[in-house]
N, C-alpha and C positions, 0 to 999 in steps of 0.2 A: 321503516323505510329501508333499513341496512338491509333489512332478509330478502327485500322482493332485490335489491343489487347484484346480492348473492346471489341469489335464484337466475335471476338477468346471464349475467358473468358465467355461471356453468352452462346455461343452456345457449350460449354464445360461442365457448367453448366446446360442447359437446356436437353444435352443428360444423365447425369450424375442422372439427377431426375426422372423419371419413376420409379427406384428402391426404391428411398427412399418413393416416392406417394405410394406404393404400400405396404409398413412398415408401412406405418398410416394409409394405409385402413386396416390391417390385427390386428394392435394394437386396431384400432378402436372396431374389431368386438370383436376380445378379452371380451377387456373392457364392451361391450353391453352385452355379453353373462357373467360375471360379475356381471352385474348389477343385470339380468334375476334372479340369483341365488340368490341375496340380494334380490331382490323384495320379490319373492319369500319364503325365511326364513324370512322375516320379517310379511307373513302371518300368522304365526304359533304361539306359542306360546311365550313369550319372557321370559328372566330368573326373570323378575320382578313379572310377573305374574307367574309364575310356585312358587316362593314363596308361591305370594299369596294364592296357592292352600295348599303348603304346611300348612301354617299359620291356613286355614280353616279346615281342616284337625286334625290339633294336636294342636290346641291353639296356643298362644302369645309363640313361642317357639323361642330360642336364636341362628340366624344362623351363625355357626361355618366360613360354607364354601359352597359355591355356584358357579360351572362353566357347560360349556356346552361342551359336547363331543360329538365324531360321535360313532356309535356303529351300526355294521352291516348294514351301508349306510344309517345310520337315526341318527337323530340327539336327545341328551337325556340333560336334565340339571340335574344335580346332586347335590341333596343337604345334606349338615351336618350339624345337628341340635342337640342342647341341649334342652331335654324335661325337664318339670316341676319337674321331681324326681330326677333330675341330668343324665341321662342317654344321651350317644350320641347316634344319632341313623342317617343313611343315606336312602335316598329315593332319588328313581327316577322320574321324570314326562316326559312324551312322551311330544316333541316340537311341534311336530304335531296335537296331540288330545289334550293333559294335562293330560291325565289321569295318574294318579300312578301307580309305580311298587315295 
């Protein structure tokens, strides 16, 4: 009687999985399309480097505050900066190009 249980219990199991196969093929693609997007923003420019542009730009200046936003479906790092005369001042650098705004 145990084996026909057995038998029961996998083939209960076994109909019961299709759906879940099919949660991890769809999580899977997710996640690849995910990645796509990381790969992706990480050809651009990074916020380390967008610094550095800044830095070339206005000299050895003291950075307050530094993060990355989206802005009109593009991505921007923004930075705050204390210049040499005391002055705070914020700039933008495009993620994509580098360039300032």
């Amino acid at each position: 009687m145990s084996r026909s249980l057995l038998i029961a219990a996998l083939l209960a199991t076994l109909i019961a999985a299709p759906p879940a196969w099919g949660a991890v093929r769809l999580q899977s693609s997710v996640q690849h399309a995910q990645a796509s997007t990381l790969r992706a923003a990480a050809d651009d420019v990074s916020l380390d480097e967008a610094i550095r542009t800044v830095r070339d730009a206005y000299g050895e200046v003291t950075i307050l505050k530094a993060e990355t936003r989206g802005r009109n479906g593009q991505r921007v790092h923004r930075i705050k900066f204390l210049t040499d005369s005391g002055r705070v001042k914020t700039v933008e650098v495009d993620a994509s190009t580098g360039d300032l705004r």
